[in-house]
N, C-alpha and C positions, 0 to 999 in steps of 0.2 A: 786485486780484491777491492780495495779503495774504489777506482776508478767503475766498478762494478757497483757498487753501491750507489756512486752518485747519478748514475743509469735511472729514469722512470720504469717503473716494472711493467712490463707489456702485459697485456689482457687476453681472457680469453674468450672473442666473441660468444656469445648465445650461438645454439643451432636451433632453425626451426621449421628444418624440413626443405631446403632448395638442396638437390643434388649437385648443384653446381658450386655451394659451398659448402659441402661436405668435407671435400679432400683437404680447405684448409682449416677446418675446424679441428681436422684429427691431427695433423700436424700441428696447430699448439697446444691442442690439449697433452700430445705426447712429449712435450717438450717444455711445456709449464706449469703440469700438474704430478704427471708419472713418474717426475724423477726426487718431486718433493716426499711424496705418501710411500708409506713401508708396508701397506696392507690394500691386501684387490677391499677390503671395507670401504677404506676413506675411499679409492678410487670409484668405488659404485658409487656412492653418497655425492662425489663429486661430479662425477658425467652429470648424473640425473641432475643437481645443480644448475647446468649448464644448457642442457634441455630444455624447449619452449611448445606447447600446442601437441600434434601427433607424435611428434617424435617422444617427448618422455611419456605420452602414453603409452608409447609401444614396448619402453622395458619396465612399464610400472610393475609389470609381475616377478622379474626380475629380484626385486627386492626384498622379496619373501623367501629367495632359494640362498643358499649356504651362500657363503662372502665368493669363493673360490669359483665357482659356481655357476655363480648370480652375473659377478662382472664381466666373464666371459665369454656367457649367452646374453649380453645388453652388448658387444662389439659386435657380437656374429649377426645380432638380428638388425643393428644399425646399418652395418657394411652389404648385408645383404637386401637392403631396403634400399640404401642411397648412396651406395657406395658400387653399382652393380653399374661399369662399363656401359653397357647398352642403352641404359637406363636414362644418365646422364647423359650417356651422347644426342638422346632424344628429345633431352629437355634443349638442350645449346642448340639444334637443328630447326627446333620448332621454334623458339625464341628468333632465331634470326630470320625465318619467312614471315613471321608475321610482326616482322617488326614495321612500322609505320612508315608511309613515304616520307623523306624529307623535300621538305620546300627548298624552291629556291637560295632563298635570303639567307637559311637556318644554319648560320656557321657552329652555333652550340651543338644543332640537330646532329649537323654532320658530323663535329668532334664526340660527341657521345657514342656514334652508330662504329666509327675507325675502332674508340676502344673497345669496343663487345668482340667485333671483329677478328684484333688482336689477340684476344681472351680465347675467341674460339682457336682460332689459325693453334695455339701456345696448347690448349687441350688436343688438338687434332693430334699431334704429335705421341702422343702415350695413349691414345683411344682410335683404332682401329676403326670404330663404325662411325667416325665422323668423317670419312673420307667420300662420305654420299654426299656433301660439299662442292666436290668438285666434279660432280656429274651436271653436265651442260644446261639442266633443267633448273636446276638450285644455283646455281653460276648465273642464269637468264632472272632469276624471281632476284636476286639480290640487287644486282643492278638497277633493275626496274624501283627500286627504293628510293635511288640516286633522282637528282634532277634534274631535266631535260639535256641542258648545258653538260653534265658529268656523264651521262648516257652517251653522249654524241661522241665524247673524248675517250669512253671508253673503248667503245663501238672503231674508232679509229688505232688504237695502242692493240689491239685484239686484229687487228687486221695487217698493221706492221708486224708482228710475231709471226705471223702465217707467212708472209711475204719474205722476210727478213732472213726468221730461224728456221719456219718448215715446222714449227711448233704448236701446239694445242695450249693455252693457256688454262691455267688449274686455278682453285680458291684461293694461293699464296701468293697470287701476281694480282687478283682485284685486292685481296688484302691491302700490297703493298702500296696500289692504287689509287685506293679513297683516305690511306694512311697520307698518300703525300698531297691530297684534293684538300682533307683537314688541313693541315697545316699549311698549305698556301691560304686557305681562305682564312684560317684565324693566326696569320702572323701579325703580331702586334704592332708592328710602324708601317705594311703595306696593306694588311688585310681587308678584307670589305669593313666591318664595324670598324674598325680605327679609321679607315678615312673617312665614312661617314657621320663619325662624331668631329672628326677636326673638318670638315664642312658647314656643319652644324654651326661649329664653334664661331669660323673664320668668316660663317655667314652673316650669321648677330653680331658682329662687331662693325662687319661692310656695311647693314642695313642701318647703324647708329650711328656711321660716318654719313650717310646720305643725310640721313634728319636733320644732321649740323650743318651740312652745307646747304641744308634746305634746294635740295636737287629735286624737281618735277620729274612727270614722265604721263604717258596714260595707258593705262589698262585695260585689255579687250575681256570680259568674261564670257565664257559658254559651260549650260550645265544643263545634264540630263536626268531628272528626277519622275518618280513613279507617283502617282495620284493612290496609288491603290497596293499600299504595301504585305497585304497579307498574301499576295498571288504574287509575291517578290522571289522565288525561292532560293534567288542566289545570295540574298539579305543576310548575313550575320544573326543570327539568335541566341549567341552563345558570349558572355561577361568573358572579354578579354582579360580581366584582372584576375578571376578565378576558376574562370571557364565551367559555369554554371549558366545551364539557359534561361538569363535574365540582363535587364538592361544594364550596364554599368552604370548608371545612374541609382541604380533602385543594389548594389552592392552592397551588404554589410561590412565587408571587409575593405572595401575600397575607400566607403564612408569614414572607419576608423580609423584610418588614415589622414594625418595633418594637411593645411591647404598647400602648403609648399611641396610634401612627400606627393601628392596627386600630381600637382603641376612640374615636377620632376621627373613622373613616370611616365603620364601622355609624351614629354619632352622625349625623354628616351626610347617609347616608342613611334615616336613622327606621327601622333596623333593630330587631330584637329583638337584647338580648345574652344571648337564654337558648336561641333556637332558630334566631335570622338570620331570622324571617320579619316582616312588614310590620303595619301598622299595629292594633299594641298593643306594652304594657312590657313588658319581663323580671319587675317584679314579677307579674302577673298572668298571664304566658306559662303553658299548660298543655301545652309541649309542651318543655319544657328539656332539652339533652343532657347525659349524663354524662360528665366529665374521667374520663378514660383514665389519669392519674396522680393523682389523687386521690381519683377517685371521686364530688366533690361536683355539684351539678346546675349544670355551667357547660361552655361546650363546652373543647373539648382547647386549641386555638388561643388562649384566649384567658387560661390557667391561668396565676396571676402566683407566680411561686417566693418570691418577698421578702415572699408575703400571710400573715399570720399573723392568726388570729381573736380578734377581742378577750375572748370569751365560747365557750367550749364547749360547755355547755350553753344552748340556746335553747329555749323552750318553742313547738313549731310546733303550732297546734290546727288543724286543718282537715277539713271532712267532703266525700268526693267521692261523686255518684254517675252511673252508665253509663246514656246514652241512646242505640240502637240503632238504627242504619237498617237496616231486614230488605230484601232486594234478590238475584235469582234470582244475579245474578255474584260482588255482593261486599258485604260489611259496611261498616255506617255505624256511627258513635259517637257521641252525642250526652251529654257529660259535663257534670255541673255541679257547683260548689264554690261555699261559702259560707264566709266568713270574719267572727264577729260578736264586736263590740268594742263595749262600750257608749257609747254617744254621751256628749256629755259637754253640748252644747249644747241639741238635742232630738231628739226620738224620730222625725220627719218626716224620711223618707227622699227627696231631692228627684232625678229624672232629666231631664237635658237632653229636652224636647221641640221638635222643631222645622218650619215648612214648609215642603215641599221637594215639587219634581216630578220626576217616575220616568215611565222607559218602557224598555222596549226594545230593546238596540239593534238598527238597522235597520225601528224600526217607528214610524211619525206618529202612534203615542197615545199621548199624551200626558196625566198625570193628577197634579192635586196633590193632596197628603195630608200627615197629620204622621207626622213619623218618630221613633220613639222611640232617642236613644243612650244607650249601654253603652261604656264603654271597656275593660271588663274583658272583652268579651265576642268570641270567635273565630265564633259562629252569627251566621246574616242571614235571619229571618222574614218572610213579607209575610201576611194574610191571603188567604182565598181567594176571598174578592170579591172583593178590589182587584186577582188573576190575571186573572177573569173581564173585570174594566174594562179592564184594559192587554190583552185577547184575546194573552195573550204564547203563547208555543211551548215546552211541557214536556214531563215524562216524569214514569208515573205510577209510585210506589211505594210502600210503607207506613214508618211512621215508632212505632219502638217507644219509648214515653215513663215514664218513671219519674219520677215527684211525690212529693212530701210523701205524698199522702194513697193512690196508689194505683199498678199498672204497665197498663199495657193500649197498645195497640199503634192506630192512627188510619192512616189514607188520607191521602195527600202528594202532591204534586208537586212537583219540582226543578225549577227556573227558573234558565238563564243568561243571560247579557248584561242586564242589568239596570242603566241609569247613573241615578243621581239629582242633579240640580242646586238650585241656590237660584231663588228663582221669579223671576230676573230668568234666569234660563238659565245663568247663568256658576258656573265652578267646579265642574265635573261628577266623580265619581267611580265611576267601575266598583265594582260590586257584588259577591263573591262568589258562589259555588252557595248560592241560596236557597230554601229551602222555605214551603209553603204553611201555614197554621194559620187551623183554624177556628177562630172566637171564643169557641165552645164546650167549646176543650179545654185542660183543665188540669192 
C-alpha cells in the first residue's frame, strides 16, 4: 500500500475523436475512473470531463436522461462511433498509404514510419479488416515510401523468399523489414548521423591542426548558377527552419533565435553559412549574401555586432571566370575560381576518386563507374557516353565554356534525377542538374 502511494498517479488522456485512440482511452478510463466512482452520475460527469471537440458533443444529450440511463447511451454511441472495427481499421490503412516518402538521409523519417508500422502489424492481429495490408497492391504502395537504396533491398529479400521458401511474402515480413532498416540506420555508434556528426567533429579539429602548421595547398572551384531564378523550379521556396514559404532569412522564428542557436543549427544541418545552401562550405561558397548592415559577404541574420576584425587589410587574390548556359528561356552560368598558394609539401595535386553506381531515378540501369570529388565544387558533370549507358531522359541545350586557353560554346544535355550509391547499393545521394561533357572538351 505504502509503495503504492509513492507511485505518480497515471492520467487519463483526453479523447478527441482519433479511432485509433479510442481503444486506449477506454482502457484507462475503465481502470482509473470506474473503479473510484459508486454512481453511473460521477461516471457521466466524468467521461464528459474527458471529452474534447465532437466527441462530447456527441453525448451532450446524454446528460439530460436519468444517471442510469444517460451513461450507458454515452458508451454505446461512443463505441459505436469509434469504437466500430472497420472503422478504425480504415483510418490505420489510409494513414499508411498516404503517408509521405521518406528521403534518403531521413533516419528520424524512417524510425517514425517502422513505429506506425509496428502499431498497425500490433492492431492487425484483433482487427480482421486490416489484413487488406497484405494484399500485393498495399504491400507495393508501402515500399514505394521507402528509399531507393531500401526499395532495391527489399525487392531483393522478397525474391530470396520465393527462391528459398516457395513463399509469398505478407505485411509482417516488410514490417519486420524496415523495423530492422530503422535501427541499422539510427544505431548510435554506427549509424549514418553519428558518423556524420563525429566527421563533422574530427574534421574541425583536422582543419585547426592545418592552420597551425600553416600547411598550403590550392583549390580548383567550379559552379553552376542560374541568371534567372524565378524559372528555377527545382529552387527551394520553402524556410527550412519552419517550413513556411519564405526565405530563412526573412524567418520570425529563426530570428528569435540567439547568434550561437542559429549557427548551431545551420551547423547541424551541413548548411552553408555564407548562402544557407547544402553540401559545400562558406569558405568555398560562390554564392555568399551581403549583410544589410555592414556590407561584408555574410548574410543579415547572421551579422555579430560584438565582431570586430583583427586585420583590416587582408590581401584577397582570386581570379573568376563566367561559364554560360545559352538556352531559348533563360541563362545558365557556369563560373570558375582558382585560388593558388604554393604548396609547401609537393606539387602533386591529389583528388578523391572513387567507385560508385549511378542511375536514374525510376530507371533499372544500372551502371558502375568512378566518380571524380570536388568539394569546392557547386557543378555536377557526367560524360556523354555514360548518358548514352544510363539511356537517361534529357534536354538538349548548348553550353558556352571559357578555359585557360579559349571560349567557344559545345552541345549539352541537362540530366535530372540522377542517385549514385556505393557499389554495395547503400548510402545513395540524389544528384543535382547535371550536364553532359564530351571527353573532348576543354
Amino acid at each position: 500500500m505504502a509503495t503504492a502511494m509513492l507511485l505518480p498517479q497515471p492520467k487519463v488522456p483526453k479523447f478527441k475523436g482519433d479511432p485509433t485512440e479510442y481503444g486506449a482511452f477506454i482502457m484507462s478510463f475503465d481502470a482509473r475512473i470506474v473503479p473510484h466512482t459508486s454512481s453511473s452520475k460521477d461516471r457521466l460527469y466524468y467521461l464528459e470531463q474527458q471529452l474534447e471537440g465532437e466527441p462530447k458533443d456527441l453525448i451532450a444529450g446524454c446528460l439530460y436522461m436519468d444517471q442510469e440511463e444517460g451513461y450507458t447511451k454515452a458508451r454505446d454511441l461512443l463505441s459505436s462511433e469509434y469504437g466500430d472495427p472497420y472503422k478504425v481499421s480504415t483510418v490505420y490503412v489510409n494513414q499508411v498509404l498516404s503517408w509521405p516518402q521518406i528521403k534518403h538521409d531521413d533516419c528520424h523519417g524512417l524510425k517514425q514510419f517502422s513505429h506506425f508500422l509496428i502499431k498497425c502489424f500490433h492492431a492487425m492481429k484483433t482487427m480482421s479488416h486490416m489484413t487488406v495490408l497484405n494484399h500485393s497492391v498495399n504491400l507495393q504502395a508501402v515500399a514505394l515510401k521507402l528509399p531507393v537504396h531500401l526499395q532495391n533491398k527489399w525487392r531483393d529479400h522478397v525474391t530470396r523468399e520465393q527462391l528459398h521458401s516457395n513463399r509469398t511474402v505478407d505485411f509482417e515480413d516488410l514490417v519486420h523489414f524496415i523495423e530492422f532498416a530503422s535501427r541499422s540506420a539510427n544505431e548510435p555508434v554506427f549509424g549514418k548521423e553519428a558518423i556524420s556528426k563525429s566527421q563533422v567533429h574530427w574534421g574541425s579539429k583536422q582543419g585547426k591542426s592545418l592552420k597551425k602548421d600553416g600547411a598550403k595547398s590550392s583549390s580548383f572551384v567550379t559552379g553552376v548558377d542560374s541568371s534567372n531564378h524565378k524559372q528555377d523550379k527545382y529552387r527551394s521556396v520553402s524556410c527550412y527552419f519552419c517550413r513556411v514559404p519564405h526565405d530563412i532569412e526573412s524567418c520570425k522564428q529563426f530570428g528569435q533565435k540567439s547568434l550561437s542557436e542559429r549557427r548551431t543549427y545551420l551547423q547541424e544541418k551541413k548548411m552553408c553559412f555564407g548562402c544557407f545552401g547544402f553540401n559545400h562550405m562558406v569558405k568555398g561558397c560562390m554564392k555568399k549574401r551581403s549583410c544589410k548592415k555592414c556590407g561584408k559577404c555574410h548574410p543579415t541574420i547572421l551579422h555579430d555586432e560584438n565582431f570586430r576584425s583583427a586585420s583590416k587589410n587582408v590581401d584577397q587574390k582570386s581570379s573568376e571566370a563566367c561559364d554560360s548556359l545559352v538556352s531559348p528561356d533563360q541563362e545558365k552560368s557556369v563560373s570558375s575560381s582558382c585560388n593558388n598558394i604554393d604548396p609547401v609539401i609537393s606539387d602533386t595535386v591529389l583528388q578523391a576518386i572513387l567507385p560508385v553506381l549511378i542511375q536514374q531515378k525510376g530507371s533499372d540501369k544500372l551502371v558502375k563507374i568512378y566518380a571524380l570529388l570536388d568539394n569546392g565544387s557547386t557543378g555536377c558533370f557526367i560524360t556523354e557516353d555514360l548518358r548514352q549507358r544510363l539511356e537517361t531522359t534529357s534536354t538538349e541545350s548548348s553550353l558556352k565554356l571559357r578555359t585557360m586557353h579559349r571560349l567557344h560554346v559545345v552541345s549539352t544535355h541537362v540530366v535530372e534525377g540522377l542517385v549514385v550509391s556505393d557499389l554495395s547499393g547503400d548510402n545513395s545521394v540524389m544528384l543535382p542538374r547535371t550536364f553532359t561533357r564530351d571527353t573532348g572538351d576543354t
